[in-house]
N, CA and C of each residue as an Amber inpcrd file, in Angstrom:
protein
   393
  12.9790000 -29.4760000  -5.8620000  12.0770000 -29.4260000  -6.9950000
  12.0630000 -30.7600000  -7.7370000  12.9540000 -31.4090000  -7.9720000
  13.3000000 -32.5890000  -8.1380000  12.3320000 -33.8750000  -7.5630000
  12.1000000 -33.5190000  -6.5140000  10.6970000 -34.8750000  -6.0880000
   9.7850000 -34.2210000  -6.9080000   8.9360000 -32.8000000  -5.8740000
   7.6750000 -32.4890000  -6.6250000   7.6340000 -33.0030000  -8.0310000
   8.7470000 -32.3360000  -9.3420000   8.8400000 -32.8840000 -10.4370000
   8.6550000 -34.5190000 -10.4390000   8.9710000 -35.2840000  -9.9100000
   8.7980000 -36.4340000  -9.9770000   7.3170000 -37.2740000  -9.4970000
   6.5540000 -35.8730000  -8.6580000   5.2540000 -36.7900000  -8.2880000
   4.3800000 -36.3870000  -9.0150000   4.6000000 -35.2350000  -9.7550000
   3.5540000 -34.7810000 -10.6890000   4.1010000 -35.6110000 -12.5630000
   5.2550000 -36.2670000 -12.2600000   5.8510000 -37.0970000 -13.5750000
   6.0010000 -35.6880000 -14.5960000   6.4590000 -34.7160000 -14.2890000
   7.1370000 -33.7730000 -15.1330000   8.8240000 -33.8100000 -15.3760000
   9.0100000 -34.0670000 -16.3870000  10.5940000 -34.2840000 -16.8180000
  11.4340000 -33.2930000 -16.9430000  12.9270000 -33.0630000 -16.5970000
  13.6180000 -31.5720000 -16.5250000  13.3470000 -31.4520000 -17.6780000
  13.2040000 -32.0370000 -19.0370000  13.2890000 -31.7000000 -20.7210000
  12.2670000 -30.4690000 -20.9710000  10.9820000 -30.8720000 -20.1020000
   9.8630000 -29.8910000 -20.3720000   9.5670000 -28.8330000 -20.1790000
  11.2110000 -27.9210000 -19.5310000  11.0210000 -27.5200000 -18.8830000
   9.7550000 -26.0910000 -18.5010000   9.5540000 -27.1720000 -17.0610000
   8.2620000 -25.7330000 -16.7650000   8.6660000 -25.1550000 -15.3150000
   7.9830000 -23.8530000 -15.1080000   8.5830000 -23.3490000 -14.0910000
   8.1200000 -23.6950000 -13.1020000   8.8930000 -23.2890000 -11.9740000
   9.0490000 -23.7070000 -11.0170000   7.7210000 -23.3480000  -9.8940000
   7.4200000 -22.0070000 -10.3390000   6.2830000 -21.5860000  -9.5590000
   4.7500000 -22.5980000 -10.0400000   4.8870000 -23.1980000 -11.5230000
   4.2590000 -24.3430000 -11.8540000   3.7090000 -25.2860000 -11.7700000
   4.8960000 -25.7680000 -10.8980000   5.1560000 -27.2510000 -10.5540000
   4.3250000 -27.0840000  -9.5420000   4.8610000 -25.8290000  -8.3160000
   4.2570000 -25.8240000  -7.0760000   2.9900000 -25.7440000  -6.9520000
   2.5350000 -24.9510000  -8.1640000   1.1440000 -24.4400000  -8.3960000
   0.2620000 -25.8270000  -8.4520000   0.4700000 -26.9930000  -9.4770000
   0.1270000 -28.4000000  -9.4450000  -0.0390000 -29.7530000  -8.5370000
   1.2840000 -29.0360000  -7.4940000   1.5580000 -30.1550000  -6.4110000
   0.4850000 -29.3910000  -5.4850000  -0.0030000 -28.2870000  -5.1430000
  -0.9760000 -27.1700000  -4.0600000   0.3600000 -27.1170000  -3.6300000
   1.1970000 -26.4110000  -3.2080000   1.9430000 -25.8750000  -2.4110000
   1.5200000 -24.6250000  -2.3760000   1.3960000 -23.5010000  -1.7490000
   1.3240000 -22.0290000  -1.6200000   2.1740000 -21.8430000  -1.4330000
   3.2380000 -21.4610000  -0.8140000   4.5510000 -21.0730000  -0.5330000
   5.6860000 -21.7620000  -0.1510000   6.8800000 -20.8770000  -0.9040000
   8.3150000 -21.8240000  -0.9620000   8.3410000 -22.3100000   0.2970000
   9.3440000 -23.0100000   0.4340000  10.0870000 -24.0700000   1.1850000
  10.4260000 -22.8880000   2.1790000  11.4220000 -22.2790000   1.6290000
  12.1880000 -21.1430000   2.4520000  11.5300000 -20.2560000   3.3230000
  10.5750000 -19.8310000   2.6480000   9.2150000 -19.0880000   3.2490000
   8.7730000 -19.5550000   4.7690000   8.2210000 -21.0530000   4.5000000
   8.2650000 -21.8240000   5.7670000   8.9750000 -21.7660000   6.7500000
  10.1910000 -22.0460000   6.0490000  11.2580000 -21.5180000   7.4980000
  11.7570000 -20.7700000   8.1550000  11.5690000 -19.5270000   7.3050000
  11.6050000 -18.4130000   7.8250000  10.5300000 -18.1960000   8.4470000
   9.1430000 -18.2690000   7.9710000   7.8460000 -18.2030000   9.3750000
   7.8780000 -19.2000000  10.4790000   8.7060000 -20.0350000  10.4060000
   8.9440000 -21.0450000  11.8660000  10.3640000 -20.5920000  12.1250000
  10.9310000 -20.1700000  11.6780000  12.0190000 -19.3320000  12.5410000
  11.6440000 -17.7230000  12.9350000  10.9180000 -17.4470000  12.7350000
   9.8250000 -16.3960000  13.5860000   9.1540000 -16.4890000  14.6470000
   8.3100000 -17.7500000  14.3660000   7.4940000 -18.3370000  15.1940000
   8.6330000 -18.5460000  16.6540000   9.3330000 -19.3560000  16.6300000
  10.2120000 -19.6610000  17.0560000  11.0680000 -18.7820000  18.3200000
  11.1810000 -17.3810000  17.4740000  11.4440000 -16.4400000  18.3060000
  11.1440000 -16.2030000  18.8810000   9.5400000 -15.8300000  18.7420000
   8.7770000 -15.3840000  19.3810000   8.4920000 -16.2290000  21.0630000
   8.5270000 -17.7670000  20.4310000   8.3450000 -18.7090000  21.6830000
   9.5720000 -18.7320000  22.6510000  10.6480000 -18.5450000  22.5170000
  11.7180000 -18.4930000  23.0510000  11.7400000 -17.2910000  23.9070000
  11.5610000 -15.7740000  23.3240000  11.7230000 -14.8560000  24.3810000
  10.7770000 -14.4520000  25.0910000   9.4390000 -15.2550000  24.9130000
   8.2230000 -15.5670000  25.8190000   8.4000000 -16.4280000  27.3800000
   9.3390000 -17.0760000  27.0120000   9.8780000 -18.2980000  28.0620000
  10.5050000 -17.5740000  28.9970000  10.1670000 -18.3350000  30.4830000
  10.7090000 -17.7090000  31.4870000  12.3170000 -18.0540000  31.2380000
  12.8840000 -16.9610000  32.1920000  14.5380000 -16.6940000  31.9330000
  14.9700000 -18.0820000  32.7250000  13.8940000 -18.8760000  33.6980000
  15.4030000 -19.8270000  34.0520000  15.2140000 -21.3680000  33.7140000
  14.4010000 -21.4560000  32.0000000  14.4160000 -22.3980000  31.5550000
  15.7960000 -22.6370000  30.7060000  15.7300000 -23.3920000  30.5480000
  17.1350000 -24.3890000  29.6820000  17.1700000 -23.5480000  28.5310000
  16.1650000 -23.9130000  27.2720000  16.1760000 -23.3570000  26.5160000
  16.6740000 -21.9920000  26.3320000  15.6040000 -21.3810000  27.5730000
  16.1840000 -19.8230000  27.1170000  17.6670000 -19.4670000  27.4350000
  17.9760000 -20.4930000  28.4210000  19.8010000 -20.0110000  28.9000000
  20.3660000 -20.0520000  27.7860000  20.1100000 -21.6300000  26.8860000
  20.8880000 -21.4150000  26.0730000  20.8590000 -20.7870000  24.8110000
  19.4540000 -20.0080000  25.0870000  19.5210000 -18.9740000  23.6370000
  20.2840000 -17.7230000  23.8250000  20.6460000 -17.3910000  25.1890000
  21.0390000 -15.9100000  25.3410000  22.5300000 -16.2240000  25.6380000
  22.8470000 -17.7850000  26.0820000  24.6050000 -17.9490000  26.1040000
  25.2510000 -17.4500000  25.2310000  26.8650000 -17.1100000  25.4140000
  27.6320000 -16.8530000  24.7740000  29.0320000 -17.7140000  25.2590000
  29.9650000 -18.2150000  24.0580000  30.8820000 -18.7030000  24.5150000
  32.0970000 -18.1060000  24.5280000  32.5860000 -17.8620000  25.8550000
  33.8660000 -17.3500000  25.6500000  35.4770000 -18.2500000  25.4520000
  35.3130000 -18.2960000  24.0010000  36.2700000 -18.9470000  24.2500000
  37.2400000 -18.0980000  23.1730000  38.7640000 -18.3610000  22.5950000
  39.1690000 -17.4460000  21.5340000  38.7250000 -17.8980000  19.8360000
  38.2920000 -17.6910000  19.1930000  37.7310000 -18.0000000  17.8510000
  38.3490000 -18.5700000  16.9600000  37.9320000 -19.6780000  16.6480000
  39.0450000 -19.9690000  14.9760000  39.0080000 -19.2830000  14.2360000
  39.9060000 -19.9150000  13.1210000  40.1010000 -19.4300000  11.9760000
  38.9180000 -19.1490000  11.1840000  39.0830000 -18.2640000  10.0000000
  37.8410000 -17.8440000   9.1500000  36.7940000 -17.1040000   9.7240000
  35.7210000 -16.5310000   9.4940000  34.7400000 -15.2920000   9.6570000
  33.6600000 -15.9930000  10.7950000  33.2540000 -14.9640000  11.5900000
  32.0500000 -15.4780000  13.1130000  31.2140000 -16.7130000  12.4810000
  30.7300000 -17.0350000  13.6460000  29.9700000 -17.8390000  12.9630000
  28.3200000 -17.0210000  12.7230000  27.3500000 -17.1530000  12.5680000
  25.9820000 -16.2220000  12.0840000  25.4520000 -16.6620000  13.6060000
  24.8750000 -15.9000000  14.5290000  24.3420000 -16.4450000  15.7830000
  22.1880000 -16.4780000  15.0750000  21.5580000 -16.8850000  15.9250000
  20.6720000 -17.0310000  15.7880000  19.7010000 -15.9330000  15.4180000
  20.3280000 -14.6420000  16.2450000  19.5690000 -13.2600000  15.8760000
  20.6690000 -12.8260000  14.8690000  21.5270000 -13.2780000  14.3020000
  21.4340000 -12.4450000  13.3240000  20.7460000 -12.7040000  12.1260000
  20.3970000 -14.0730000  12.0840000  19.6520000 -14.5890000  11.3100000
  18.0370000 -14.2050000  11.6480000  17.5240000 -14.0030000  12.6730000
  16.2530000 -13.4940000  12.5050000  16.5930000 -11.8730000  12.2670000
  17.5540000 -10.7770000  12.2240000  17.7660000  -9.9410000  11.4940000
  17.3760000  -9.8810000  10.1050000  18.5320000 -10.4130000   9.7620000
  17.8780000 -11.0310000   8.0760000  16.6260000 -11.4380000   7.6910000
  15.8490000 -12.3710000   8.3720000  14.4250000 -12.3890000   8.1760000
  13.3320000 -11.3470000   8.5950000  13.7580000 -10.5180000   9.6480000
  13.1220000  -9.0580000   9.2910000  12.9000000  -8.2240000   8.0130000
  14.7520000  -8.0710000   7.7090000  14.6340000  -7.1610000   6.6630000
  13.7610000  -8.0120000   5.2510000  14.1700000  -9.1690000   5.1390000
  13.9820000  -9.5190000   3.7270000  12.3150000  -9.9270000   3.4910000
  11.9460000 -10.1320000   4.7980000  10.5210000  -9.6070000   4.3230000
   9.8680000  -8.8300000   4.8940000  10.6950000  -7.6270000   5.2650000
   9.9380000  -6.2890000   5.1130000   9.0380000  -6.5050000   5.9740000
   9.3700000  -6.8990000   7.0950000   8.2950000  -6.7960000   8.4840000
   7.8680000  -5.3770000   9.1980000   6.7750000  -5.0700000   9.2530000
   6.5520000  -3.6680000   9.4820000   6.8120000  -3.1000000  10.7590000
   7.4140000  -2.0660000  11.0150000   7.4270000  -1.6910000  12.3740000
   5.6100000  -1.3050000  12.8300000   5.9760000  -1.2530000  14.1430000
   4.0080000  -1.4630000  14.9940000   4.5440000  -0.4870000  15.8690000
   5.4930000   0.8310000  15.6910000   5.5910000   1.8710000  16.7740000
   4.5020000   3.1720000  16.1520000   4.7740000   3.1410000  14.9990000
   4.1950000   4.5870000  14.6930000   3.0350000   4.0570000  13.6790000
   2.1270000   4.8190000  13.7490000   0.5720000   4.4080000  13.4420000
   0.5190000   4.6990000  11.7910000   1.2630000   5.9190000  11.9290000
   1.1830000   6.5280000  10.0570000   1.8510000   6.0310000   9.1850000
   1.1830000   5.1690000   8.3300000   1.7430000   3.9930000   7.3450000
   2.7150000   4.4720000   6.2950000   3.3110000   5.9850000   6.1760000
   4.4320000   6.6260000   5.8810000   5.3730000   6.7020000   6.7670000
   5.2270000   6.2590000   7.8370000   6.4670000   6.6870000   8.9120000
   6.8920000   4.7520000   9.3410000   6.2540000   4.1470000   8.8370000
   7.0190000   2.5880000   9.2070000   7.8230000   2.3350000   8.7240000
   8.6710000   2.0970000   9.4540000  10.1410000   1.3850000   8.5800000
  10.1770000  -0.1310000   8.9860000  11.2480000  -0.4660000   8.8000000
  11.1140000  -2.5550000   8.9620000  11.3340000  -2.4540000  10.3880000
  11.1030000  -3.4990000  10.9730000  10.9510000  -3.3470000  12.2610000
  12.1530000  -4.3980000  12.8290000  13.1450000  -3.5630000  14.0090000
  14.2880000  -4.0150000  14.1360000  13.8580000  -5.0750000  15.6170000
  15.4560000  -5.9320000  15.5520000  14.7280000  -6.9710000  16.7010000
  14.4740000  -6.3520000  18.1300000  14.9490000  -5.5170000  18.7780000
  14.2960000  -5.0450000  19.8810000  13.3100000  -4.4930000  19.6250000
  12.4370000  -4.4850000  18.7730000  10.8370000  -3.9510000  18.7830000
  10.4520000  -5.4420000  18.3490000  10.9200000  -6.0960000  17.7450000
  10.2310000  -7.4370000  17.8280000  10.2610000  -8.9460000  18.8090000
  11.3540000  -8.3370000  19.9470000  11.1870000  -8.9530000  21.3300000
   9.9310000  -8.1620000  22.0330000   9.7410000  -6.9280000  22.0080000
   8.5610000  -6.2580000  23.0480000   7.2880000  -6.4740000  22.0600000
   7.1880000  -6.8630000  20.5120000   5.8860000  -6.8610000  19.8590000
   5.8390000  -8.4850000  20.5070000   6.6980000  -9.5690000  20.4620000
   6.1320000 -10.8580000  20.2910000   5.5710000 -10.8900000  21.9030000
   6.0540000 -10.3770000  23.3070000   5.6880000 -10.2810000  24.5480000
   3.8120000 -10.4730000  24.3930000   3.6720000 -10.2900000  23.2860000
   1.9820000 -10.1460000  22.9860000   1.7750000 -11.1910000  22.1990000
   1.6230000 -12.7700000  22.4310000   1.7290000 -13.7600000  21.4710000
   0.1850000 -13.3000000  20.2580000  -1.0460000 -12.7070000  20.4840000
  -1.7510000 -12.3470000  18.9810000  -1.5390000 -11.5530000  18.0910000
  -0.3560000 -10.3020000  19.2020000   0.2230000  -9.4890000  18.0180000
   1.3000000 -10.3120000  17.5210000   2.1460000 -10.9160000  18.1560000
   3.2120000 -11.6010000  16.8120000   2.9140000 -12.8640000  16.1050000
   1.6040000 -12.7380000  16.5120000   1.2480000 -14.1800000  15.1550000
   0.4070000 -13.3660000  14.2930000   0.3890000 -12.1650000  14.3050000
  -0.4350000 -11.4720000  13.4020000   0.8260000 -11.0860000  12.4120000
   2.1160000 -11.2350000  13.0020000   3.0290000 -10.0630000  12.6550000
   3.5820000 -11.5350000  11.8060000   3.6290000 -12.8480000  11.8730000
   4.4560000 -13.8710000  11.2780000   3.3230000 -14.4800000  10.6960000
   1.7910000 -14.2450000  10.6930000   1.1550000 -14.4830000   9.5150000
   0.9020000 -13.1940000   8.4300000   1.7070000 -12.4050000   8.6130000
   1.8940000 -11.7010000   7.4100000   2.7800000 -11.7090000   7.0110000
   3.5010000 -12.7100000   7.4200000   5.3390000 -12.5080000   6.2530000
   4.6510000 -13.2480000   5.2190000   5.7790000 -12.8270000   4.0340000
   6.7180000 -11.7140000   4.1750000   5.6490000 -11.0480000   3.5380000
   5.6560000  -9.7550000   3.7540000   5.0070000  -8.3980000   3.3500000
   4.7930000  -8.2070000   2.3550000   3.9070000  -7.7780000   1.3320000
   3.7020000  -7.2270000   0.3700000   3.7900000  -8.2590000  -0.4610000
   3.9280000  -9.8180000  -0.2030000   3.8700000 -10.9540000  -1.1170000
   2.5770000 -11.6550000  -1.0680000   2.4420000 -12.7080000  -2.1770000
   1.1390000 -13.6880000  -2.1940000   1.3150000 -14.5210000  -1.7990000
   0.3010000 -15.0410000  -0.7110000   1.2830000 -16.6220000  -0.3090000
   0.7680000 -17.8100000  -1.2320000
């Protein structure tokens, strides 16, 4: 926030908010936002890829080795986990818009298999927001 503030010459003293600033610079949506829709995107391109490219080997590797010290490390799906839930990505199994729940990652490996349904599905993140 700190540049933007600085290209629009707004000083921390004044302070104005943040959704503000962005509003002045045209930004539509956070930073974070972004990366979470290119770490969607992302997914999607990866388990599209045939199995005996590089890439994909090394998205589905695992290392066996014994673990250090301190807590796992976060692997890549669990982090697109998290970007499921937190923006409330809809499940696309059941038609009746009372029966959707968020949609878990094995329904969003067989939705992205359809690259217009999962760019339909990662130009609507996150759900129920304005971009």
């Amino acid at each position: 926030m700190r540049a933007l503030r600085s290209m629009i010459g707004v000083k921390l003293s004044e302070r104005m908010r943040n959704s503000e600033i962005r509003k002045r610079c045209g930004l539509k949506e956070e930073v974070v936002t972004k990366i979470e829709k290119g770490m969607l995107r992302w997914f999607g391109h990866v388990e599209r890829m045939n199995a005996e490219q590089l890439t994909k080997k090394v998205y589905k590797a695992s290392v066996n080795e014994s673990a250090g010290r301190g807590r796992p490390r976060r692997t890549f799906q669990d982090q697109i986990i998290d970007v499921l839930k937190k923006g409330q990505v809809k499940s696309t199994l059941n038609r009746r818009a009372c029966m959707k729940g968020i949609m878990k990652v094995d329904e969003a490996k067989q939705v992205c298999k359809d690259r217009s349904k999962w760019k339909e599905v990662v130009s609507a993140y996150p759900y129920g927001k304005e971009a």
